[in-house]
Every structure is written in C-alpha cells, then in structure tokens.
C-alpha positions as CSV (number, residue, x, y, z in Angstrom):
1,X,-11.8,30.8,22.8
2,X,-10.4,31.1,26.4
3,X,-7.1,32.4,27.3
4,X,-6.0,28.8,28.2
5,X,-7.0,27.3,25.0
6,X,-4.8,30.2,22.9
7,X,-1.7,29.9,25.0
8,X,-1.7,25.9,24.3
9,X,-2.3,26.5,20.9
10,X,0.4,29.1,20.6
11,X,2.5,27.1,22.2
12,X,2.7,24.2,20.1
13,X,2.6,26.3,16.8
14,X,5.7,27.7,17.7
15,X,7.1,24.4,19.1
16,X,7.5,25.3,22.7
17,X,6.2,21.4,23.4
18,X,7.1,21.0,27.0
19,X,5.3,24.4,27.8
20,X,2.1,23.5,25.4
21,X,1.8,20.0,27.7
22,X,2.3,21.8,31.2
23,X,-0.3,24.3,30.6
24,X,-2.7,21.4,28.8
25,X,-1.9,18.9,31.9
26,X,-2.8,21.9,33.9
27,X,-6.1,22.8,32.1
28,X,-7.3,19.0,32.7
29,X,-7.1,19.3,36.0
30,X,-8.9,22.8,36.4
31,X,-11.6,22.2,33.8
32,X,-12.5,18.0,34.4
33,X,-15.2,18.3,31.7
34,X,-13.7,19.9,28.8
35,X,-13.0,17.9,25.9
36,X,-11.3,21.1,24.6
37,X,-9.0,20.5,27.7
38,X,-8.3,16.3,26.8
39,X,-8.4,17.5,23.1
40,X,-5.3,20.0,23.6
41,X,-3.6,17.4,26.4
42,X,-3.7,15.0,23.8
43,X,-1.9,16.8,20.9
44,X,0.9,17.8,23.1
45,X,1.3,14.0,23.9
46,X,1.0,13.2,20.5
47,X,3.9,15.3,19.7
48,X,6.0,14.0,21.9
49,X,5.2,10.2,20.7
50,X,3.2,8.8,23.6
51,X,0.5,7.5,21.4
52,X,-1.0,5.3,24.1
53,X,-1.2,8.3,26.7
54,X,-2.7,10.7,23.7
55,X,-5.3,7.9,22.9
56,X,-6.5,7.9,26.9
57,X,-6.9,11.6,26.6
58,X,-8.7,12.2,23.2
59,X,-11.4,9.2,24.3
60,X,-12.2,11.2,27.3
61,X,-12.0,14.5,24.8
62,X,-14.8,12.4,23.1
63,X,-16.9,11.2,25.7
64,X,-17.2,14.4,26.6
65,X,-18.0,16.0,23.2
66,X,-18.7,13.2,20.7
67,X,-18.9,15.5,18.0
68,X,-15.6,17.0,18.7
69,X,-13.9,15.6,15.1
70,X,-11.0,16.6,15.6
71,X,-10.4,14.8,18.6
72,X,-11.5,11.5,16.7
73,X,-9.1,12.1,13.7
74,X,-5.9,12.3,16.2
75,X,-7.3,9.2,18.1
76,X,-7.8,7.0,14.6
77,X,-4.1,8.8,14.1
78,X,-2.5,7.3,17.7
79,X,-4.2,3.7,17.2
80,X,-2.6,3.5,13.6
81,X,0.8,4.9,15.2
82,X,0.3,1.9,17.7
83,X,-0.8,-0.5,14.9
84,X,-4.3,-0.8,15.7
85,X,-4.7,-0.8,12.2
86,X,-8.2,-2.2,12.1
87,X,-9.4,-0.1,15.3
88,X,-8.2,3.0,13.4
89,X,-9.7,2.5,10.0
90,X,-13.3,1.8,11.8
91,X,-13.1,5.0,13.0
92,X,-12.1,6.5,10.0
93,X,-14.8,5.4,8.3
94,X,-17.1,6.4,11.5
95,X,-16.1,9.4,11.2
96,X,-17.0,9.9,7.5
97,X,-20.2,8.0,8.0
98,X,-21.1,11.0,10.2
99,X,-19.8,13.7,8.9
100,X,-19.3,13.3,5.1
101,X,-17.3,16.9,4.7
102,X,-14.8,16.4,7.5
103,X,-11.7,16.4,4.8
104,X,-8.9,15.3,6.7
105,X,-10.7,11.7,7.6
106,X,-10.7,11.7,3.7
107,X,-6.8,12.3,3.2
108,X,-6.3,10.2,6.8
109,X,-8.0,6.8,5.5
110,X,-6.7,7.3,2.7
111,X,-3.1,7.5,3.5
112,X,-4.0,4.3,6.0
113,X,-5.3,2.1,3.1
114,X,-2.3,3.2,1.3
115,X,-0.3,1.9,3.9
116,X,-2.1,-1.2,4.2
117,X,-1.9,-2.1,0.7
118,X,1.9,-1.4,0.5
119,X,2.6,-3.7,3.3
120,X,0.4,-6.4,3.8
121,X,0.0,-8.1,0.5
122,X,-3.1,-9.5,1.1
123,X,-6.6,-10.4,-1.0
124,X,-7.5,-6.6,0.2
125,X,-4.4,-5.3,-2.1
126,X,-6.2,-4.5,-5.1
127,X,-9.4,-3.6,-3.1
128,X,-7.4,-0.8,-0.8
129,X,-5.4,0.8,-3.8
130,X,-8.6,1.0,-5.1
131,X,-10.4,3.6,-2.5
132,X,-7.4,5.4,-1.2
133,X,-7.6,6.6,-4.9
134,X,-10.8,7.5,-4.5
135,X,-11.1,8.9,-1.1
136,X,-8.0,11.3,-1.8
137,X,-9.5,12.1,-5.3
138,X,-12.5,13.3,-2.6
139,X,-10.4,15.7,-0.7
140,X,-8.8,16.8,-3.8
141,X,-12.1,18.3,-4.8
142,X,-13.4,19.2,-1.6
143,X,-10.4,21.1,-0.8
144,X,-8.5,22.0,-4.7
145,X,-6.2,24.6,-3.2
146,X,-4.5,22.5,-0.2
147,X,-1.1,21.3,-1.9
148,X,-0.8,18.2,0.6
149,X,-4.2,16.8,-0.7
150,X,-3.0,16.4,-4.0
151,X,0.6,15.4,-2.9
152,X,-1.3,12.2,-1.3
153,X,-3.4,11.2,-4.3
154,X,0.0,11.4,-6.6
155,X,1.8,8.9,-4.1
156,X,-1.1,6.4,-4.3
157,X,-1.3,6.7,-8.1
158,X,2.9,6.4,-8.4
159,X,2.6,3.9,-5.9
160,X,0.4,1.7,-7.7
161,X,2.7,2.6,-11.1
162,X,0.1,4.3,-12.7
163,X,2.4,7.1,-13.7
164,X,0.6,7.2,-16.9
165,X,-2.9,7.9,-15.0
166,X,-1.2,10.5,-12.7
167,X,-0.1,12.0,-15.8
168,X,-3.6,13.0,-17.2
169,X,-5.3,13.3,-13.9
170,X,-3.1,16.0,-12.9
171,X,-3.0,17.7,-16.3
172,X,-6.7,17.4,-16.4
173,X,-6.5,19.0,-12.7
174,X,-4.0,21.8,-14.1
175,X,-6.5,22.6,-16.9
176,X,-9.3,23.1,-14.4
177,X,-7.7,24.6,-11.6
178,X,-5.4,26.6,-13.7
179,X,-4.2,29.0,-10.3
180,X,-2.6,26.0,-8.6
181,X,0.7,25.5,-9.3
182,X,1.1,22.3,-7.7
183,X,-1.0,20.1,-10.2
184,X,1.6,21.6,-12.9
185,X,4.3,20.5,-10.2
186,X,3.1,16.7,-9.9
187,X,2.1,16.6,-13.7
188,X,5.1,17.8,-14.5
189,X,6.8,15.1,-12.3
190,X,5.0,11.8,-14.1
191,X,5.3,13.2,-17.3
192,X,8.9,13.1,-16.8
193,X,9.1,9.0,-15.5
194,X,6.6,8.3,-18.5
195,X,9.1,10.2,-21.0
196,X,7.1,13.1,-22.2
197,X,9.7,15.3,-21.7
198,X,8.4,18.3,-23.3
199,X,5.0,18.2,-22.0
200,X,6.9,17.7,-18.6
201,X,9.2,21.1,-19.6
202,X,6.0,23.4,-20.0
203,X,4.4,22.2,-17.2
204,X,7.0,22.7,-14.8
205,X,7.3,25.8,-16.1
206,X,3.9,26.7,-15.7
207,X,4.7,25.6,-11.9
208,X,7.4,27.8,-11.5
209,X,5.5,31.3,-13.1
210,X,3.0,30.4,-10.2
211,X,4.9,29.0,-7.6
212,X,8.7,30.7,-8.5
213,X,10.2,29.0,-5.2
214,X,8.9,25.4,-6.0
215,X,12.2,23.7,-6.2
216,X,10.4,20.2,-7.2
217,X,9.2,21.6,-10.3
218,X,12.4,23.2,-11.1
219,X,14.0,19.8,-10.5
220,X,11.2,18.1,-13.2
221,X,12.3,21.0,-15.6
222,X,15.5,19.7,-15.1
223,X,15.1,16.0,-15.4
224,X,12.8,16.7,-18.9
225,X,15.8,19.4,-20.1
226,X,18.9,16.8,-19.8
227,X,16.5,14.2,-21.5
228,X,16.0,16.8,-24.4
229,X,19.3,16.7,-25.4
230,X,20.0,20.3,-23.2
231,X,22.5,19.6,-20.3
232,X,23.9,22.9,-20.1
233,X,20.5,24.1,-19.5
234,X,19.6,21.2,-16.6
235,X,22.8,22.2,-14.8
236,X,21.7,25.9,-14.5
237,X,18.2,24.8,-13.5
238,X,19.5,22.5,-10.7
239,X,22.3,25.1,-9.7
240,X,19.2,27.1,-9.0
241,X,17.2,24.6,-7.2
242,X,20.5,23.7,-5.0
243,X,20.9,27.6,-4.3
244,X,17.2,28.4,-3.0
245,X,17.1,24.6,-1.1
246,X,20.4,23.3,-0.2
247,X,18.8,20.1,1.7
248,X,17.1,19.3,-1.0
249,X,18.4,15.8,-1.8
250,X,17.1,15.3,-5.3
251,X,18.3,18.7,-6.0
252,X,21.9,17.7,-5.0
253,X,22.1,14.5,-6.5
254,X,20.7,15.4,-9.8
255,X,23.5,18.2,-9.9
256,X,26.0,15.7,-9.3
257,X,25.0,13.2,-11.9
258,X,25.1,16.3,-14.6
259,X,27.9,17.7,-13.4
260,X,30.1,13.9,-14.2
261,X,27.9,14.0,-17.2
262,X,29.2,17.0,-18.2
263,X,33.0,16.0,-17.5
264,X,32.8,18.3,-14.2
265,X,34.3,15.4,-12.1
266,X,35.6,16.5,-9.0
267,X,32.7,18.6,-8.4
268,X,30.6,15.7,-9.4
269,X,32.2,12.8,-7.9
270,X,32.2,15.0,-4.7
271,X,28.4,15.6,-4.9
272,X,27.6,11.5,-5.0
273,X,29.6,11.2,-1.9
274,X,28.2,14.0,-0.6
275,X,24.7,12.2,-1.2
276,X,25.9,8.9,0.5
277,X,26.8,10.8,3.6
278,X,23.7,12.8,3.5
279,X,21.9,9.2,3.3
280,X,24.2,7.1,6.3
281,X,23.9,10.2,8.6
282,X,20.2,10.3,8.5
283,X,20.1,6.6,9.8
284,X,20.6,5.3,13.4
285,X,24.3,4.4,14.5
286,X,22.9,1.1,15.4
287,X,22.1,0.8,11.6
288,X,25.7,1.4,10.9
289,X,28.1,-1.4,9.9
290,X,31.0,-0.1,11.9
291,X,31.4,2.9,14.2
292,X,32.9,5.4,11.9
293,X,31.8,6.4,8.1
294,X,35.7,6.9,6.6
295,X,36.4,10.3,5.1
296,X,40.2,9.3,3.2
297,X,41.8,9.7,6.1
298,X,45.5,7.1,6.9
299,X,44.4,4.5,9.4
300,X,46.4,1.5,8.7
301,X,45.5,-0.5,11.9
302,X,41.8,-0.5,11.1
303,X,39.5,-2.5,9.1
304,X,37.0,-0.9,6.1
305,X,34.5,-2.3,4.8
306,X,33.3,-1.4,1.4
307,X,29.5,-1.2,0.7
308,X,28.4,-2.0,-2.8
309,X,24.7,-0.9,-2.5
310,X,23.9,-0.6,-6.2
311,X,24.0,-3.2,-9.2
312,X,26.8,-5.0,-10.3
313,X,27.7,-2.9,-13.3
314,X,28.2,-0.1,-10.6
315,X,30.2,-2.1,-8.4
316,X,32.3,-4.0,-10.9
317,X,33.6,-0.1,-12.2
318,X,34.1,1.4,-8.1
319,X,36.2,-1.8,-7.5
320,X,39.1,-0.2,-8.9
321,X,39.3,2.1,-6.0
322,X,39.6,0.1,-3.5
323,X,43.4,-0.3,-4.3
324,X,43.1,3.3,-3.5
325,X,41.3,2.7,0.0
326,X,43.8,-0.3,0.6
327,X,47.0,1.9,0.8
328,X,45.8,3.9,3.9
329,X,43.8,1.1,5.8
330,X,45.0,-2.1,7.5
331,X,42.2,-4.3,5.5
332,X,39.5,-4.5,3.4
333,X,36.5,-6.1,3.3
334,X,33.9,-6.1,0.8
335,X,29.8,-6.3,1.3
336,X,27.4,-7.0,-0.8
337,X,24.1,-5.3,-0.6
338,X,22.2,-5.7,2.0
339,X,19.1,-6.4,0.3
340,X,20.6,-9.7,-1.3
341,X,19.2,-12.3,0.7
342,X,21.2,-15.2,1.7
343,X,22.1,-18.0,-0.8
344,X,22.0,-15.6,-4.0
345,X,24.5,-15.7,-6.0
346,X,27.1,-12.3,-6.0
347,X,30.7,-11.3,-7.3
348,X,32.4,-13.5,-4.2
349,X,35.3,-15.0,-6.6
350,X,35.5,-12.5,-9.0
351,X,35.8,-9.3,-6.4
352,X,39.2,-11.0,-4.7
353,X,40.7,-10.5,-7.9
354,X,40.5,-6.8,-7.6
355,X,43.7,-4.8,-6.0
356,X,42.7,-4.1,-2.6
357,X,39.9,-6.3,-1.4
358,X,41.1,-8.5,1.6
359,X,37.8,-10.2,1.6
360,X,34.4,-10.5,0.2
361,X,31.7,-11.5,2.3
362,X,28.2,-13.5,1.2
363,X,24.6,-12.1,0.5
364,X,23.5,-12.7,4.4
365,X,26.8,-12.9,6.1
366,X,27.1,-11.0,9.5
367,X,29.2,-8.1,8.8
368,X,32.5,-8.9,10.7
369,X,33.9,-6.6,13.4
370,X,35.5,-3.3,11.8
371,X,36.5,0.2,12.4
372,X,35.1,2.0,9.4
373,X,33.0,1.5,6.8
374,X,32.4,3.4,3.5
375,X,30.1,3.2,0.4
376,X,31.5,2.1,-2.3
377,X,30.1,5.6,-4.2
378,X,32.3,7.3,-1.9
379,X,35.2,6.2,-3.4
380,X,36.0,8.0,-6.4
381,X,35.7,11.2,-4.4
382,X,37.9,10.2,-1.4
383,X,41.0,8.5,-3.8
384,X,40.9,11.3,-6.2
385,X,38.5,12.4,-8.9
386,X,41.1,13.3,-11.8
387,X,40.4,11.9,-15.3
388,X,43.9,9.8,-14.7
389,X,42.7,8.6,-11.5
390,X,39.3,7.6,-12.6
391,X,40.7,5.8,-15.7
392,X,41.7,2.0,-14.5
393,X,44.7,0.4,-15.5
394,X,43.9,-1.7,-19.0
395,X,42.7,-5.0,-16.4
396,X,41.7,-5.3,-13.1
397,X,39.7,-8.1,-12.6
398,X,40.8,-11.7,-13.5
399,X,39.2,-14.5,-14.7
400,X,39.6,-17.9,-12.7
401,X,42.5,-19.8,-14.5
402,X,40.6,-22.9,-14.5
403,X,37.2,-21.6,-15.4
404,X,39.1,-20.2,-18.8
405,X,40.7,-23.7,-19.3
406,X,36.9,-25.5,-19.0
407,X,35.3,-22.6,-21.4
408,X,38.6,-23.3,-23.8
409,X,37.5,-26.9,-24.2
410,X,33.8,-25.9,-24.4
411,X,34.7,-23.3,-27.1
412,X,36.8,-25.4,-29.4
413,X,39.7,-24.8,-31.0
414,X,40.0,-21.3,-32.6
415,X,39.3,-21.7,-36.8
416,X,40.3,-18.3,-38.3
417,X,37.0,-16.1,-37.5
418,X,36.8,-13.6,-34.8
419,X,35.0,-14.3,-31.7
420,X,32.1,-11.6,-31.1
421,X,30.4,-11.6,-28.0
422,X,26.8,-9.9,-27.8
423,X,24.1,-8.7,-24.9
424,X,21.3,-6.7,-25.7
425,X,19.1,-6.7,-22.6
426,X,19.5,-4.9,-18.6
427,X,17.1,-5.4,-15.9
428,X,13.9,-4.0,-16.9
429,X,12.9,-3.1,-13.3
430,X,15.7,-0.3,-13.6
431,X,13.7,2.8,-14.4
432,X,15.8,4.2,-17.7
433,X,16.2,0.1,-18.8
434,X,13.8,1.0,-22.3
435,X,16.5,3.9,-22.9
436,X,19.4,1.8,-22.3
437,X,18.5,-1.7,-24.0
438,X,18.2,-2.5,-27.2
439,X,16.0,-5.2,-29.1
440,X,17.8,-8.1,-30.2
441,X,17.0,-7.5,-34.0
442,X,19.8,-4.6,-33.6
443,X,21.9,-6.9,-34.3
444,X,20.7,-8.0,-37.5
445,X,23.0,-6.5,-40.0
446,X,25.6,-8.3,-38.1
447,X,23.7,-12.0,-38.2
448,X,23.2,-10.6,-42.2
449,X,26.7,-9.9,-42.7
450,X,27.6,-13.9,-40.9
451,X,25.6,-15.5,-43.1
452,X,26.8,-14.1,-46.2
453,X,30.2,-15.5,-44.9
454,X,31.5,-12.4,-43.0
455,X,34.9,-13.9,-40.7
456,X,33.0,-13.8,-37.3
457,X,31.7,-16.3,-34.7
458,X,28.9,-14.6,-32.7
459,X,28.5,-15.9,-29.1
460,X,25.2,-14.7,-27.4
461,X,25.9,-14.2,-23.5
462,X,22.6,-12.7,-22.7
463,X,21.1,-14.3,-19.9
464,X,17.8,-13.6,-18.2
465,X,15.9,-10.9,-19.0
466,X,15.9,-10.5,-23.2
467,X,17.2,-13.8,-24.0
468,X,13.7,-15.2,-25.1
469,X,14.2,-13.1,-27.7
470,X,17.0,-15.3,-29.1
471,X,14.7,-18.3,-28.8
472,X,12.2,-17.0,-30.7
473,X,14.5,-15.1,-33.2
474,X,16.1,-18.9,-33.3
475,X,12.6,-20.4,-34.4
476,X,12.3,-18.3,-37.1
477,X,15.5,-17.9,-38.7
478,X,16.9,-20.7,-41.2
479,X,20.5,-20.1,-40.7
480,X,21.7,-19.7,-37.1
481,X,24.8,-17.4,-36.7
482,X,24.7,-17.0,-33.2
483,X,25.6,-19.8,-30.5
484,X,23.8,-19.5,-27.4
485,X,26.2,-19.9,-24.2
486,X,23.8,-18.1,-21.9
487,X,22.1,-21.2,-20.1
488,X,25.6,-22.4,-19.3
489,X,26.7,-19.5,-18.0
490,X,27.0,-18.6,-14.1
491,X,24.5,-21.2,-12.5
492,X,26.6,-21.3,-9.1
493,X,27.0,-18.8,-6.6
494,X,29.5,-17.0,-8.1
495,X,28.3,-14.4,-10.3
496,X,29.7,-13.9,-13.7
497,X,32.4,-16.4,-13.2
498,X,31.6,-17.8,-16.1
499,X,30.9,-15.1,-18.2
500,X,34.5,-13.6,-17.5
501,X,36.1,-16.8,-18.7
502,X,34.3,-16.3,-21.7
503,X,35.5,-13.1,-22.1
504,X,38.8,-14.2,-22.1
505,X,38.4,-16.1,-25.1
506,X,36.7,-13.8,-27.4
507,X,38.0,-11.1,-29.7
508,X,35.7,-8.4,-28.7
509,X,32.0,-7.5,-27.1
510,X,29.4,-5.5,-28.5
511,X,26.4,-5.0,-26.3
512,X,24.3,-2.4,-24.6
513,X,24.5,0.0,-21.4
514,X,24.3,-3.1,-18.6
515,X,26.5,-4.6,-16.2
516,X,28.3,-6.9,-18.9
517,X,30.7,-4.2,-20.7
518,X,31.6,-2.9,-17.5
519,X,32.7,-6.9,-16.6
520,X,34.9,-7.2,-20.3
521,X,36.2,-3.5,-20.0
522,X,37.2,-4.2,-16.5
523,X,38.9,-7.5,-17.7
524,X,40.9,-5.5,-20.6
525,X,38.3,-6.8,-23.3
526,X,37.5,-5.1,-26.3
527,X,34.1,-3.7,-25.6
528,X,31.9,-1.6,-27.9
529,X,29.6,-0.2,-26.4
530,X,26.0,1.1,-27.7
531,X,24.4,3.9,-26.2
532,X,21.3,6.0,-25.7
533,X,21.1,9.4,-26.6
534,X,21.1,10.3,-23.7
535,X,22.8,8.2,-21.8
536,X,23.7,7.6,-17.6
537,X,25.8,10.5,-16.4
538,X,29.0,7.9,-15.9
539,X,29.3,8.1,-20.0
540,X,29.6,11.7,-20.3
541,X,27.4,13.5,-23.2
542,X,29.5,12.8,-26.4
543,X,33.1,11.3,-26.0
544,X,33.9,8.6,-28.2
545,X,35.8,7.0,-25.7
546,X,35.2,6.2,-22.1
547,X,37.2,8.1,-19.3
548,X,36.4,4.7,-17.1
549,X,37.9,2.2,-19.3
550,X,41.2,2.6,-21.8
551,X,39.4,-0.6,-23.9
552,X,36.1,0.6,-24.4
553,X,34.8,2.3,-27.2
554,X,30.9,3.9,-27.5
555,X,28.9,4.4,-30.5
556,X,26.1,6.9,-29.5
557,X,22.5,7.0,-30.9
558,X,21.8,9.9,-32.5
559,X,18.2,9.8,-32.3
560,X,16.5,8.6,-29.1
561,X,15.3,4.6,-29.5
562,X,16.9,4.1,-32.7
563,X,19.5,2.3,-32.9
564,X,20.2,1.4,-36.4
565,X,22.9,4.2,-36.7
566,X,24.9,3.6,-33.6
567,X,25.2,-0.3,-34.7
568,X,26.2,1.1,-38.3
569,X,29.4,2.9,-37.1
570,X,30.0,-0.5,-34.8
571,X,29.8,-2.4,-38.4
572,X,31.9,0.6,-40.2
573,X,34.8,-0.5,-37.5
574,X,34.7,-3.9,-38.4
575,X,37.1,-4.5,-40.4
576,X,39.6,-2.3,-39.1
577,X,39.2,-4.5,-36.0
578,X,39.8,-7.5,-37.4
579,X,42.7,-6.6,-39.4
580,X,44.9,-5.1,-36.6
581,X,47.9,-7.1,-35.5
C-alpha cells in the first residue's frame, strides 16, 4: 500500500472528508492509471453525496482494474442513490455471477430488492421478498459474526410480518452460534411482538451476558418484563438503557410510557413530549407547519396549531388541553393527521365543541398561516402534568343538539329498562389490538341475563372491524337482545357524530380499550371499561378508577386473554347501577 493510498484512507476513517478528497483528486491526476487512485476519488465523492461524479470515477476505477470489487459495489451503490434502480441491481447480480464470495454484493442486493419490494408494489413483490431473504440469509452464513448482516435479514423478515419466522430463525441462529450475542438481541426482539415474553426475557438476557452494553436487548428485556406483569422491574431496565444511551429513542419513550404507567406523571408526560420534540427537530423546517414548535410559552397575538398525529381515542382524551393552550395563544387551530387523505371522514364537528379549539381543519386542507405549532402529545406536559390537571372536568365534548333530537326519535320513547351501550372490537392493525379487544361472546352473561328478563336494553355500537361477529352471533341465536345501531351510525364526514348522540341517550357503556370510551367518558357518560392485564401506559397498572376521566370506571383482567372475570365484576355492579337515583 503506498503512502498516498494510507493518508486517503486515514483520512476518511477519521472523517477529515474535504482533506481525504484533495489528496484523492490529487492522486488522479499524478497516477492517470490507477483504479486505486478513481477507487479512493470516488469514496470521498460518495461521502459528500455527489453520486453522479462518484459513478464517473469508480467506472474509470473499473476500466482500469475490472476486478477491482470494491469499486463495483460503490458504483451499483451510487446508481441506486440516483435511482438507477435496474442499472444497479444488474450489477449486483454481475458482481455475484463473478465472484460468488464477495459478501457485501450479498447484503447490497439484498437490501435493494428489499427496497424494491417495499415501494413499488408490483407482480415482482412477492418474487423480491423472496431472494432478499435468501441472499441475506447467504451473508449471514458466509460472515456469522458481522452484526449488520444479521440486522438486514431481520428487517426483511419483520418487513414482510413474518415475526413468527424471525422468531425461530434467529433462535435457531442463537443455538448454533451461541458466542454472538446479537441473534439473542433480534430473537429476543420478535419474540417480544409475537408475545412470548418469557422466551423473549432469557434471550435478551443471554444478549446482555455477551454483549452487556447492547441497549436493544435491554430494551426487549424491558418490553417482555412490563408484559409479565413486572413494571417495577422494566423501569429499572430502561433507566439503565436511558443512562448508557441517552439518544436512544426507544429507550426514552419506553421510559416514559412506564413511568405514566406507573403514576410517575410529570416525569412521564415530560418524556412523551420530550419524544415529539426529538421526532419534529429531526425533520426539515420546510416540513414544519409553522415556523416555531411552541414550548408553553404566553403569546397571545399568535396562532397554534394543534397536531393530532395518533388515533382518535388519543386525540379525543389530549383535547382537553387545549383550553389550556387557548389561555396563552391568540387562536387555535386544530389538524388532523397528515396521513388522512382528503375526503375521509374526521372529528370536524365534534372537536369545536372542545374549550379552546378556534378551528378544525379537514383531512387534506392546506395548513393555514400560523406562528406556532405543537403536537397534540405535547400538551399534557406543557399545561401541567398534576393528577388534577390531567383529570377533565365531568364533560367536555358535546353532542350536536339536533343529532340527539333525530337519535331520540330513532330510539323511541324510554320504557323503564336501562339503556346499555356495548363495543368489543379496536383496529386490528394496532399492534397490541388482540390484548386490548375482546370477542363479542364476552358479553354473553349479559345477553343471558336479558333474556331471562334482566331490566336492560343493549345497543350494539360496534362498527367496522368486529361487528360481523354480531351478524353471525345474530344467525345463531333465537332470542335477540341486542339492537344493532352500528350501520346507522356516522356515515358522513363527521366522525362519531352519531355515535355521541347516542351516548346521550343511554344509561351507561361497557366496551373494551378503543377509541369509543374515551368519546362517552369525554361526553360525561357512564363508561365501564374492560381491560387487559396489562394494559396501555395511559390506564396506569391497577387503579380502579381512571385519573383521565371522573366517569369511568375499569374492571381489569386478571389473567391475560380472559376476560370472563373482568365482565363478572362489570355484572356484580349491575344492580347497584341501576338502582342509584
């Protein structure tokens, strides 16, 4: 190696960039036939981002050494930073072709076909998950010991949602290379999404006796303790993984969820604003919705908007803030998230009946001129995360007046029973949903208890997602207790504009962790709720009441999936219910 060569080299390794490129630049022009010369000039215009430059220089590094791999792998690298998609994976595949044990083409195409298959949904799809599989399962045994290797097999596998397969191929991968602490890592991290928490707990604890700094696996340790029933435990686990990597966003944000699960609020509530920060400051300003992210601060000549960027159960319960928000600003405006397209149906109507919102704009609607802007997330922190700040007054949302009078008439008059509204069923496309819904044959000692002439009316207001169950539970029952109001329910734009004039008109709710007891506790409804065992950090670990909403009450499984006892205590109450003034 010539003097030349080693000072580039050293150069970039230390990231002194600008120097690496002068002395390559130089090196070109004194040495006109090296490909070592274009090879180096290349990388230092690859690191700078001038892909189409970088490409000029690594085809004359390979016209004059064609068997110069490396300078092939950065060229197929440049022509897929530039898009040349096609051009880059026939070299790729050139490459192998040639020389079978070159590694890096392995993880390289792979990663590409990845790509491709993510993003252009195409006939290939199916074809491209497919070989990246197998071409990163190749450099996963040509090269067992290198981390990233293995890191890009588990993204293809979790990209195609075969958590389940990651599962057992990096188990099986632990078991043979028992010295490498980062199969236990990435088993340990699907066997927590596939809810084999212990299995996940020894694994990541395998992890950590071999690698004792790998903060992922302490996280997964983490993730499979809370789920075990062992908070206390998670927290110290993640205070530990925050200590040795404080940037580690999954780190923080798990903290922050246990912490509010815990009842730790203001250091909670302060850590999920510190993660929306974290998450706006990484993005360009142009990406921004107004110039300024607002920190609390009095500026009541300027416009905030409000960001709702989760679902609406979350932004039905951060709505009561912005009564907060509204004392120090001039106006607010409320956004939807921006991944609702136009035309779909939001909380427009029902979100100007909260304290504090000015105006709501539409899924699509240009974001009006403002001042500041702030997730809603960030709320709770900035207006004051004590219990009697966090608890809303008994109602803050209202139902349309006129929407309540049509639903009165639909409803009938009342006959003596009391009106129970059910929901069973959340999104299924939210991770935790089979920890948090319930099947609707839960509810059959209640339907038992109505047809043996129990005083209640049961209204099903599950819509979507779960309510097939009701038709099918329909054809095979006899006696139908339940009337089904859920295909009437919200077909316009406005979301749950129907279902709160419902509310109105029923005695109580009884339903599962979704968005729909957040809606009746927020209108001052009686709302049981029925919970997991271990339930989302806004619920806390084992309160009977919630410190969101005076008029909810939660009955708590006791067993994860089984929810026979919780809807037992829900019957026990019954009748104390119904008797109260």
């Amino acid at each position: 190696m010539t003097a030349w060569q080693t000072n580039i080299e050293s150069a970039l390794a230390h990231g002194r960039t600008k120097d690496a490129e002068d002395q390559a630049r130089l090196a070109v022009a004194q040495f006109p036939t090296s490909a070592v010369a274009y090879f180096l000039f290349g990388l230092c215009l690859q690191h700078r981002n001038d892909h189409a430059t970088a490409i000029e220089a690594f085809t004359s590094a390979i016209h004059h050494d064609p068997t110069l791999l490396p300078a092939r792998q950065n060229l197929a690298l440049c022509l897929r930073a530039q898009g040349s998609l096609d051009a880059s994976e026939s070299e790729f595949r050139a490459i192998l072709r040639e020389a079978p044990a070159f590694v890096l083409a392995y993880a390289a195409l792979g990663n590409l076909l990845r790509h491709r298959a993510q993003f252009q949904d195409d006939a290939h799809r199916a074809h491209r998950f497919a070989e990246a599989r197998v071409l990163h399962e190749a450099a996963v045994n040509l090269e067992p010991d290198v981390a990233g290797h293995a890191h890009n097999l588990f993204i293809t596998l979790t990209t195609m949602e075969a958590w389940d397969e990651a599962a057992f191929t990096f188990l099986h991968l632990a078991a043979t290379h028992p010295k490498c602490g980062h199969f236990y890592d990435l088993s340990a991290r699907a066997l927590v999404r596939i809810g084999r928490f212990s299995e996940a707990a020894e694994a990541a604890s395998q992890a950590l006796r071999i690698l004792p700094n790998c903060v992922d696996a302490r996280v997964s340790l983490a993730s499979a303790m809370r789920e075990s029933g062992s908070a206390a435990e998670a927290e110290r686990q993640l205070e530990i993984a925050n200590a040795e990597a404080p940037d580690h966003a999954v780190a923080a944000f798990n903290l922050a969820q246990i912490r509010c699960f815990r009842g730790r609020w203001r250091e909670g509530l302060a850590g999920l604003h510190a993660d929306r920060v974290r998450q706006w400051s990484s993005l360009p300003l142009a990406q921004w919705p107004a110039p300024s992210l607002w920190q609390g601060q009095a500026a009541p000549s300027s416009h905030l908007i409000l960001l709702a960027e989760q679902g609406l159960g979350d932004t039905i319960q951060l709505i009561r803030f912005a009564a907060a928000a509204r004392g120090r600003v001039g106006r607010i405006t409320l956004a939807p998230p921006r991944s609702l397209p136009a035309g779909r149906a939001w909380l427009s109507r029902l979100a100007l009946t909260a304290a504090g919102i000015d105006h709501v704009l539409a899924p699509g609607a240009p974001m009006p001129t403002a001042e500041l802007f702030a997730p809603l997330f960030c709320l709770p922190h900035l207006c004051g995360p004590e219990p009697n700040h966090i608890a809303a007054p008994s109602r803050y949302l209202q139902a349309d007046p006129e929407r309540v009078e049509h639903w009165s008439h639909v409803l009938g008059p009342r006959d003596g029973r009391t009106r129970v509204a059910i929901a069973w069923q959340g999104n299924p496309q939210y991770r935790a949903d089979t920890r948090r819904s319930m099947p609707l044959a839960t509810f059959e000692p209640l339907f038992q208890a109505t047809r043996q002439g129990a005083p209640f009316q049961l209204y099903s207001l599950q819509k979507g997602f779960g309510s097939e169950q009701l038709a099918q539970w329909h054809a095979a029952s006899l006696q139908d207790p339940v009337v089904n109001l859920a295909e009437h329910l919200d077909n316009g734009p406005d979301t749950f504009a129907d279902t709160a004039a419902v509310l109105e008109l029923v005695d109580l709710v009884i339903s599962s962790d979704t968005s729909l007891p957040h809606l009746a506790a927020a209108l001052g409804r009686p709302t049981w709720m029925l919970l997991s065992a271990v339930p989302d950090w806004r619920w806390e670990a084992t309160v009977p009441r919630s410190p969101w909403y005076p008029t909810m009450r939660i009955f708590r499984q006791r067993q994860a999936g089984q929810w026979a006892h919780p809807m037992s205590l829900a019957l026990a109450q019954l009748p104390s219910f119904m008797s109260r003034p």
